[in-house]
VOGU-3710 file (C-alpha; in Angstrom, 3 decimals, decimal comma):
1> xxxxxxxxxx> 0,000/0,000/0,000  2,662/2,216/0,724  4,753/1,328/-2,314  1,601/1,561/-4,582  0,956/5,291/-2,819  4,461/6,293/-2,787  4,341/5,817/-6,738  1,444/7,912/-7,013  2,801/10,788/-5,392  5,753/10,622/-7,695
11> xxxxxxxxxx> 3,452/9,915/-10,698  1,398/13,588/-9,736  4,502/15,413/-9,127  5,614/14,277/-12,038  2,684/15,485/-13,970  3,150/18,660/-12,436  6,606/19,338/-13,171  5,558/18,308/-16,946  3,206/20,592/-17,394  4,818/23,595/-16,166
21> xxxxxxxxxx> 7,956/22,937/-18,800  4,682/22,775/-21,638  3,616/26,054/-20,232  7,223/27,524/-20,120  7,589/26,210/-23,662  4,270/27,490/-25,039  4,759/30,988/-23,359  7,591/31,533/-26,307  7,026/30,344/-29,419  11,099/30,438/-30,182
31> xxxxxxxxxx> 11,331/28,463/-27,097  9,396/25,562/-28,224  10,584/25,976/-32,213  13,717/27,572/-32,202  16,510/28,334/-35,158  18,923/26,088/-32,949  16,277/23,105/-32,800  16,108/20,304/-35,613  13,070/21,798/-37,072  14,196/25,044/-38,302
41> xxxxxxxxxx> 13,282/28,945/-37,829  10,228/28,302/-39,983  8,983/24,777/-38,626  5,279/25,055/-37,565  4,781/25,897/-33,951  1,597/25,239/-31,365  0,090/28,655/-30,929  -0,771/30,119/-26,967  -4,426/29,190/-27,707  -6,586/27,989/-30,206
51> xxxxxxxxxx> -7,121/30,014/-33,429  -9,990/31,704/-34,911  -7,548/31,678/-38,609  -4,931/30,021/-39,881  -3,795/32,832/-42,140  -4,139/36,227/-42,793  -4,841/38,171/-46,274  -3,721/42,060/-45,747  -5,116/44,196/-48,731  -3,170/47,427/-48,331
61> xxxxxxxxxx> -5,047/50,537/-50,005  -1,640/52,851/-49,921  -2,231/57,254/-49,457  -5,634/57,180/-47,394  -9,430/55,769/-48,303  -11,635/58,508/-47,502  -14,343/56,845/-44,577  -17,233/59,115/-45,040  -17,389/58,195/-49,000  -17,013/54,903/-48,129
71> xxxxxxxxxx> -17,771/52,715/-44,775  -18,707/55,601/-42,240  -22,222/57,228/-43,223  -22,730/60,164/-41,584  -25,970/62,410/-42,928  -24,923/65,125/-41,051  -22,018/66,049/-43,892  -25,189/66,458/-46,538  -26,877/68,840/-44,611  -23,710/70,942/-43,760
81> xxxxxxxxxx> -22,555/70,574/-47,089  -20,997/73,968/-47,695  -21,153/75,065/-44,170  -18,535/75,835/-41,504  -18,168/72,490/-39,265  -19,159/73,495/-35,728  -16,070/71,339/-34,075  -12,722/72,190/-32,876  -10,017/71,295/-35,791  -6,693/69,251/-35,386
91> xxxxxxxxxx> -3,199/71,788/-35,336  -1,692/69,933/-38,016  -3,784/70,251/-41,216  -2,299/71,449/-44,162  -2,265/75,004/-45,464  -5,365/74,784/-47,341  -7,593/73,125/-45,082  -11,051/75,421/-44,495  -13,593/74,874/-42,002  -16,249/73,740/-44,741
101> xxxxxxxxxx> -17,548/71,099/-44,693  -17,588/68,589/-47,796  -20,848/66,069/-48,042  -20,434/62,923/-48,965  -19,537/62,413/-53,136  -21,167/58,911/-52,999  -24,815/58,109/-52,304  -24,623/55,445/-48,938  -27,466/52,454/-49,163  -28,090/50,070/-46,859
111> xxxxxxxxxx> -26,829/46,783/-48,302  -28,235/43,165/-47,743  -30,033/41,631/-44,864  -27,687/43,080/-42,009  -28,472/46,719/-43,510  -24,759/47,582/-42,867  -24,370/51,099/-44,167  -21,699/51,315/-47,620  -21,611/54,002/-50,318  -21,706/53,358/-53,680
121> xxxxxxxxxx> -18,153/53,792/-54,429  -17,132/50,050/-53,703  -20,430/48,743/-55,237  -19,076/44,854/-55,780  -17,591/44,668/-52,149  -20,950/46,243/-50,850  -22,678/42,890/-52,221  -20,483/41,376/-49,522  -21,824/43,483/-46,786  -22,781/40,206/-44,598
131> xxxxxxxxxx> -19,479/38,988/-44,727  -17,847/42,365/-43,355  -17,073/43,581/-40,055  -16,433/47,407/-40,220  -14,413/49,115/-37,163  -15,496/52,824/-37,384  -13,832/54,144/-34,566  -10,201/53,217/-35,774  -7,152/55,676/-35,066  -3,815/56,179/-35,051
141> xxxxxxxxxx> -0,670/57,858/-34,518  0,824/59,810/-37,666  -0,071/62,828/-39,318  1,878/62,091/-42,492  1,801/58,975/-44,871  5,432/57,924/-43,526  4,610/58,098/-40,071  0,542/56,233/-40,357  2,250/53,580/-42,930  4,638/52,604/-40,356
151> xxxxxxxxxx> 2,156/52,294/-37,351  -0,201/49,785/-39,689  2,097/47,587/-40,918  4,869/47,429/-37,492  2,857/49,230/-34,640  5,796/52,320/-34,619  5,809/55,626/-36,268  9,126/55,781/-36,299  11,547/53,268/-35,218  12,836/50,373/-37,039
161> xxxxxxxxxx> 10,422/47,456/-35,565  9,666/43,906/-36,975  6,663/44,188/-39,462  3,039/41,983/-38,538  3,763/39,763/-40,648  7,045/39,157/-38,979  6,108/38,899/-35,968  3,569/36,088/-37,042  6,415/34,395/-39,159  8,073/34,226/-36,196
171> xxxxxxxxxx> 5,614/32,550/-33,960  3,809/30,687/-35,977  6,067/29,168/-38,461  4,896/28,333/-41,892  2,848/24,399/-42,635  4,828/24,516/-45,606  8,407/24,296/-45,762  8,944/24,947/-49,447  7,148/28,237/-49,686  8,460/31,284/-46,983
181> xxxxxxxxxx> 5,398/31,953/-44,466  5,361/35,562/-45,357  4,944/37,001/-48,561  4,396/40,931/-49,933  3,008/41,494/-53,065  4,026/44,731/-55,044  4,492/46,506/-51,677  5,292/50,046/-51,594  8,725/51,490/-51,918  8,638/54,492/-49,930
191> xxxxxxxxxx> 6,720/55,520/-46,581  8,971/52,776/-44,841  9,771/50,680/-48,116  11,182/47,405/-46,873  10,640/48,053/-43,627  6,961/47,289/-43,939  7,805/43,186/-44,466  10,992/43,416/-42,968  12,363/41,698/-39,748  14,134/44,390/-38,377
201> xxxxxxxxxx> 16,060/42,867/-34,968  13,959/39,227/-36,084  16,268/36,781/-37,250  16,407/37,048/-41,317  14,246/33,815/-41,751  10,829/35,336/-40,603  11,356/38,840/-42,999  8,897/38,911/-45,918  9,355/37,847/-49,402  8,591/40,869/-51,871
211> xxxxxxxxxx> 7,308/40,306/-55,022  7,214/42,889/-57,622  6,905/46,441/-55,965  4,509/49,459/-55,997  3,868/50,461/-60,000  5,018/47,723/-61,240  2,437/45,398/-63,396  1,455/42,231/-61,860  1,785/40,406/-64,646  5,876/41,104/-64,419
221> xxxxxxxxxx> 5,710/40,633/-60,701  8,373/37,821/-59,615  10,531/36,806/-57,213  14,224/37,688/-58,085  16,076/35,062/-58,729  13,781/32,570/-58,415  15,543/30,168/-61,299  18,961/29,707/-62,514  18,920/27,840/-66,094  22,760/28,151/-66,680
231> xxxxxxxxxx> 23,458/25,800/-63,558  21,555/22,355/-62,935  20,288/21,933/-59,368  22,589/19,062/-58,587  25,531/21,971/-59,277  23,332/24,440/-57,455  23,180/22,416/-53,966  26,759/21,651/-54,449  27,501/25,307/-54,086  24,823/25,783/-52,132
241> xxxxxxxxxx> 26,306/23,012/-49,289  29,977/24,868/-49,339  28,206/28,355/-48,707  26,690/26,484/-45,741  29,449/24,909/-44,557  31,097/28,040/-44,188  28,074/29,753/-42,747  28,064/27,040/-40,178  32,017/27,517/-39,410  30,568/31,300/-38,831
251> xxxxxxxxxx> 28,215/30,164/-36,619  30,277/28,169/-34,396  33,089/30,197/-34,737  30,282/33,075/-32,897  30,914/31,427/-29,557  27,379/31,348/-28,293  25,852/28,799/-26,563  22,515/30,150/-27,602  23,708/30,606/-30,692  23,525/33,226/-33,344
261> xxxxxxxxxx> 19,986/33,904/-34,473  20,848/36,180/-37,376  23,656/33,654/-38,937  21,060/30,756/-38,245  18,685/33,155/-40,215  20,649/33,423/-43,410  21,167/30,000/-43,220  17,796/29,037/-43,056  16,768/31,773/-45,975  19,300/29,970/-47,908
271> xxxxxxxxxx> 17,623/26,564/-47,897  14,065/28,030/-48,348  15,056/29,635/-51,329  16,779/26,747/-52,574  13,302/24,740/-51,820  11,345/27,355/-53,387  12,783/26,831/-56,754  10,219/23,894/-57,405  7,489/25,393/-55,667  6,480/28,958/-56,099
281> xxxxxxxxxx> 7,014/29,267/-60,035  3,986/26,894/-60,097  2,342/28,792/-57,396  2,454/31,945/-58,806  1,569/30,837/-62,281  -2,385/31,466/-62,448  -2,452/31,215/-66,633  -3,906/27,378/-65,745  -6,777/29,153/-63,815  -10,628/28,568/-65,427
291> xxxxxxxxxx> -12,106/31,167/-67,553  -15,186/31,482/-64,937  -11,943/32,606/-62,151  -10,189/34,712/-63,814  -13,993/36,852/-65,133  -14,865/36,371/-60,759  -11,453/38,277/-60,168  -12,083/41,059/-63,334  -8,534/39,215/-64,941  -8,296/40,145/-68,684
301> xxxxxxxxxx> -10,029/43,279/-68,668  -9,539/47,016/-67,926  -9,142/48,556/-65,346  -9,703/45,585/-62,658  -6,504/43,081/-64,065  -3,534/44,346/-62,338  -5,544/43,887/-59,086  -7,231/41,768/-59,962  -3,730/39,494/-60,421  -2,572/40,113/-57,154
311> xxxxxxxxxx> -5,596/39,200/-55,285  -5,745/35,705/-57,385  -1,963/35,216/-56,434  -3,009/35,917/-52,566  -5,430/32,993/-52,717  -3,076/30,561/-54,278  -0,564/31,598/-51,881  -2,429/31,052/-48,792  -3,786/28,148/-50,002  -0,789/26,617/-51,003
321> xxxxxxxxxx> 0,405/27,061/-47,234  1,640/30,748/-46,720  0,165/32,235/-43,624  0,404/36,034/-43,753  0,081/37,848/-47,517  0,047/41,325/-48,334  -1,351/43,071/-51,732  -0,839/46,674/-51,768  -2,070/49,122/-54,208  0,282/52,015/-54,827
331> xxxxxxxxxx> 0,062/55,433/-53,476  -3,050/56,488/-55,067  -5,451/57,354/-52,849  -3,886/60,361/-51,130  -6,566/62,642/-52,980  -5,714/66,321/-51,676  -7,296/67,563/-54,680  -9,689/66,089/-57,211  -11,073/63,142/-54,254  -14,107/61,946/-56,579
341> xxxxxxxxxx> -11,868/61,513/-59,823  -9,213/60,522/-57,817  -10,834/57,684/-55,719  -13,619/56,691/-58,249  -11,015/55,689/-60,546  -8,712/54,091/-57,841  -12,188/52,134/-56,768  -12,722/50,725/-59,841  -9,591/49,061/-60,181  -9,786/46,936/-56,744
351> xxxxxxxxxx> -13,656/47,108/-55,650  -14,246/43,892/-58,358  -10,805/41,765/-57,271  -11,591/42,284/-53,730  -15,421/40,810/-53,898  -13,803/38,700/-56,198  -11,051/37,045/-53,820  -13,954/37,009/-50,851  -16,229/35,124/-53,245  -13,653/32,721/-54,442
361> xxxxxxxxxx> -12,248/32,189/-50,582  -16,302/31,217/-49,613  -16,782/28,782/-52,319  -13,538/26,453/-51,250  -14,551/27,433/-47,669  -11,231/28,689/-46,379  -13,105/32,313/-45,596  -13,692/30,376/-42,237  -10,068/30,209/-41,457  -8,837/32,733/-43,590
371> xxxxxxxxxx> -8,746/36,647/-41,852  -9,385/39,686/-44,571  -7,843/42,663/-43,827  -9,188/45,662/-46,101  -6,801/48,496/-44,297  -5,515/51,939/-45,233  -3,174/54,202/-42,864  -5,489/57,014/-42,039  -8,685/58,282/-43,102  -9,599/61,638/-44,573
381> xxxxxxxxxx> -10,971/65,001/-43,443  -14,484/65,447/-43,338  -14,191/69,824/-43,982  -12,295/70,471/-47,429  -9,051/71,042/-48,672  -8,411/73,254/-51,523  -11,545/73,131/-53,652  -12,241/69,313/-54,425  -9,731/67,430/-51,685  -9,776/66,763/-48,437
391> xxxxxxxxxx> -6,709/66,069/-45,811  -4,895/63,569/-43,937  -7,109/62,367/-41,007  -5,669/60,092/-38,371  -8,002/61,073/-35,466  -11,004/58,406/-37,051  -11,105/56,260/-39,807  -12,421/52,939/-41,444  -11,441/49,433/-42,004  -12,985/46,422/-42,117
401> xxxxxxxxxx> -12,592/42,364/-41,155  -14,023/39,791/-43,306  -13,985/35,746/-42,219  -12,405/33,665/-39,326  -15,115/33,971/-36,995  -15,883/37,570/-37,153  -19,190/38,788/-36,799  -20,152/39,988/-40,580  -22,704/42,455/-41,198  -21,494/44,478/-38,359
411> xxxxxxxxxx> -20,091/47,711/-37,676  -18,254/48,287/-34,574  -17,311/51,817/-32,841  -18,481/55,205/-34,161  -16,569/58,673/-34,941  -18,314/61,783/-34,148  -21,592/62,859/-36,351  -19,087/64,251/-39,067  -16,781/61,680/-39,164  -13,534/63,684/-38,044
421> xxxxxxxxxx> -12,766/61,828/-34,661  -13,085/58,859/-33,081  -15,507/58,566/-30,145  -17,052/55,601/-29,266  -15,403/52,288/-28,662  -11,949/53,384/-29,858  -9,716/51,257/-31,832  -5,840/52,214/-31,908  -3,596/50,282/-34,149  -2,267/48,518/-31,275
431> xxxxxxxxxx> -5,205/47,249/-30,547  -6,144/45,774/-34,209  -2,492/44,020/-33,966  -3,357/42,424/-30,630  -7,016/41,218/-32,039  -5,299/40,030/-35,066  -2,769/38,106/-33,011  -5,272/36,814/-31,219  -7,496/35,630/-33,855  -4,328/33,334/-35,063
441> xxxxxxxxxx> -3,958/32,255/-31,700  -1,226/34,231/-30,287  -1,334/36,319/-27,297  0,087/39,758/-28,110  1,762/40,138/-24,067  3,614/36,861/-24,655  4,759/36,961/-28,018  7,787/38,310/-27,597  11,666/38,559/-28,414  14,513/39,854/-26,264
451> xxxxxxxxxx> 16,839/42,098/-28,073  19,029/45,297/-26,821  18,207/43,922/-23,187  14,505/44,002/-22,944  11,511/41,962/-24,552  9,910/43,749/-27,335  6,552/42,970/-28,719  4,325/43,887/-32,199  2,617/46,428/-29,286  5,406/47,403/-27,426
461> xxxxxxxxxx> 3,466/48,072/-24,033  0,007/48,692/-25,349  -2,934/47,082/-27,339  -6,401/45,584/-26,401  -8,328/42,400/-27,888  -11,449/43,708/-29,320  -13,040/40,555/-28,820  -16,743/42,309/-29,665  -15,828/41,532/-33,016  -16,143/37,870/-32,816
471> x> -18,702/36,202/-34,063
//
C-alpha cells in the first residue's frame, strides 16, 4: 500500500513538473521551435491558444481611403454641405484646409439583410456586406503617410520594428516548408519601403518575401532570382552546401551557446530559397486558372486586371500554405485635390478583385479560417481642402474584417456625427495588432523577443483584444 501510494505521489509530481515545462515552452514560441532546434526557424509551432484563422490576407489601399465616402455614413455632412463644421479642428492640417464642410460624393445604401451602411463607391464589395465587419472608430498615430504607414504595418511611427507579418512568421512558423510563411506582393517602396515586411532585430528567416513592388504590373511581378537555367540543381546544392558549410564555421566560430539567431537566419533563408525553386514558379503561375476565375477576379479586362492578379496570387498563396500575404495598391489614394476623380477611378480598379477574392475564398470554404484585412493608414478630413480634396485624417477612420469567426454584417465603434474623430469604442492600431494576433492564436503580451536587453513585442506596451468583433 505504501509502495503503490508512494508511486502515485511521484506519478502527480511528475505530472506537475511536466506541465509547467509545456507552459514555459508554449509561453515563447522560439522556445518551443527555435533556429537552434532540428526543425528550423520556420517549422510550424503550437500557438498560446486555439485560433480563430490560420492565415491572414492584408489588402493594403496605400495614401488614405476617404471613410465618409465609403464605410462611415454620416448624414450630417449632406446637410452641412458647404457650411462651416461646428467642431474644434486638429493643429496639423495642411495650409489649405477650411472649415467647410464637404458632403459625402457617394450616395450610402443600406446593403443586404444586415443593412450595414456602404456608399456606392465600392459597389461589388458592398454585395459582400454580410461577410464584413467594419471598425469605425479606428485611429492612429501619424499625421503624415510615412509616419501612419509605419504604425499599420509594425505598430511604430518611427523606429525600425519587426513588421506583422514578422512577428507572425516568427511565432507561428509556416505548414509549408517549401514556400516562406510571409509574402508581400508589389508593396510600396517608400513611406517605410522594406521596412513594412521586414524583420528588423527578427532573425532574417521570418522577414517577408517581396514580389514585384509598388507600380510595377502584376503580370511582371516575380521573385528575383527565383531560377537559374545556366546551372543544374545538382551543381546548385553543391555550391549551395559549401556556402553552408562556411556559414556554419561562422556560426560556431560566434561562440554562443545560444547561438547566433541572425547567422542561423541566413542560413535558413538559404535553404528556403533553394526549396522554393520547385514550388512557387507553379504557385504563382495562375495562366492554368478557369475562364469562370479569372472573369470572378475582373482578370483580362480594364481597369480591374492588375488587381485583380494580385488578389488571385493571394489565394493561391495562402492556399498553397503561406500564412500572412500582403497586396498593396500604390500610393493612389492620397486625394488632396480632385477626391471623386481621384478615388472613383482608384475604386474601380480593386472594388471587383476584392469581392472577387472574398467570393472565391467562400466557395472552397477557407473564408472560415482565412482573416481579410481591407486596411488603409489614415482616413480623410471630413471639412475640405483646396476646392475638391480633403486632408490627412488620423483622429477616425475605417477598415474592415471579413472571415475567421468575425461577426459579418457588423459595424463596430463610431466617430463623431461628421466623421472627423473617433468617439465611441476606440480602436488604436495597437489594438487591431493584438485582435489580429489573437485571432491566429497568439497572445500579443507573450509573443515576444529579447533584443538590446529588454523583450519587445508587435505592441510594445500597449494594445487591447477587441473581442466584440467575434462572431
Amino acid at each position: 500500500m505504501l509502495q503503490t501510494a508512494g508511486c502515485g505521489f511521484g506519478y502527480l509530481a511528475l505530472q506537475a513538473i511536466c506541465a509547467e515545462q509545456a507552459k514555459a515552452a508554449e509561453q515563447s514560441p522560439v522556445a518551443a521551435g527555435s533556429p537552434s532546434t532540428s526543425g528550423g526557424a520556420l517549422a510550424p509551432r503550437t500557438p498560446h491558444h486555439r485560433p480563430r484563422a490560420k492565415r491572414v490576407i492584408m489588402l493594403f489601399m496605400h495614401g488614405g481611403v476617404s471613410h465618409v465616402d465609403s464605410f462611415d455614413y454620416k448624414p450630417q455632412l449632406a446637410k452641412h454641405d458647404g457650411k462651416d463644421i461646428p467642431l474644434k479642428l486638429p493643429n496639423n492640417l495642411s495650409k489649405g484646409i477650411k472649415k467647410t464642410v464637404m458632403g459625402p460624393q457617394w450616395k450610402f445604401k443600406q446593403r443586404s439583410e444586415s443593412g450595414l451602411w456602404i456608399s456606392d463607391l465600392f459597389p461589388h464589395i458592398a454585395q459582400h456586406a454580410d461577410d464584413l465587419c467594419v471598425i469605425n472608430s479606428m485611429h492612429t498615430k501619424g499625421q503624415s503617410h510615412g509616419q501612419a504607414v509605419m504604425m499599420l504595418h509594425t505598430g511604430s511611427d518611427n523606429l525600425v520594428r519587426p513588421s506583422v507579418g514578422s512577428w507572425v512568421n516568427y511565432g507561428l512558423g509556416t505548414p509549408n516548408s517549401d514556400l516562406p510563411g510571409f509574402v508581400s506582393l508589389t508593396p510600396p517602396r517608400g513611406h517605410g519601403g522594406p521596412r513594412n515586411y521586414g524583420a528588423a532585430f527578427l532573425p532574417a528567416a521570418y522577414q517577408g518575401t517581396p514580389i514585384g513592388h509598388s507600380g510595377e504590373n502584376a503580370s511582371k511581378a516575380q521573385i528575383r532570382y527565383l531560377t537559374n537555367d545556366s546551372v543544374t540543381p545538382d551543381a546548385q546544392r553543391d555550391q549551395l552546401d559549401l556556402l553552408q558549410a562556411m556559414n556554419r564555421d561562422h556560426l560556431q566560430r560566434a561562440g554562443s551557446a545560444q547561438g547566433d539567431p541572425q547567422i542561423e537566419g541566413v542560413i535558413e533563408s538559404y535553404e528556403l530559397a533553394f526549396r522554393m525553386q520547385a514550388e512557387a514558379p507553379k504557385v504563382l503561375d495562375i495562366d492554368g486558372e478557369t475562364k469562370a476565375t479569372n472573369d470572378l477576379y475582373g482578370i483580362g479586362v480594364q481597369p480591374t486586371d492588375n488587381f485583380g492578379r494580385l488578389c488571385l496570387m493571394a489565394r493561391r498563396l495562402s492556399e498553397s500554405g503561406v500564412r500572412f500575404v500582403q497586396v498593396s495598391t500604390p500610393y493612389k489614394w492620397d486625394q488632396h485635390g480632385g477626391l471623386k476623380k481621384g478615388h472613383e477611378r482608384n475604386a474601380a480598379e480593386v472594388d471587383r478583385p476584392i469581392a472577387g477574392l472574398l467570393t472565391d475564398l467562400q466557395s472552397r470554404g477557407m473564408l472560415d479560417d482565412t482573416l481579410v484585412i481591407f486596411a488603409t493608414e489614415f482616413g480623410r478630413t471630413p471639412v475640405i481642402e483646396g476646392s475638391t480634396g480633403r486632408d490627412h485624417n488620423p483622429q477616425g477612420f475605417s477598415i474592415w474584417l471579413a472571415g475567421a469567426g468575425t461577426k459579418g454584417g457588423f459595424q463596430y465603434g463610431a466617430t463623431d456625427e461628421f466623421g472627423y474623430y473617433a468617439v465611441q469604442n476606440k480602436v488604436h492600431m495597437h489594438d487591431l495588432h493584438a485582435t489580429v494576433l489573437h485571432m491566429l492564436g497568439l497572445d500579443h503580451e507573450r509573443l515576444t523577443y529579447r533584443y538590446a536587453g529588454r523583450d519587445f513585442r508587435l505592441t510594445d506596451v500597449y494594445g487591447r483584444v477587441v473581442s466584440e468583433l467575434y462572431a
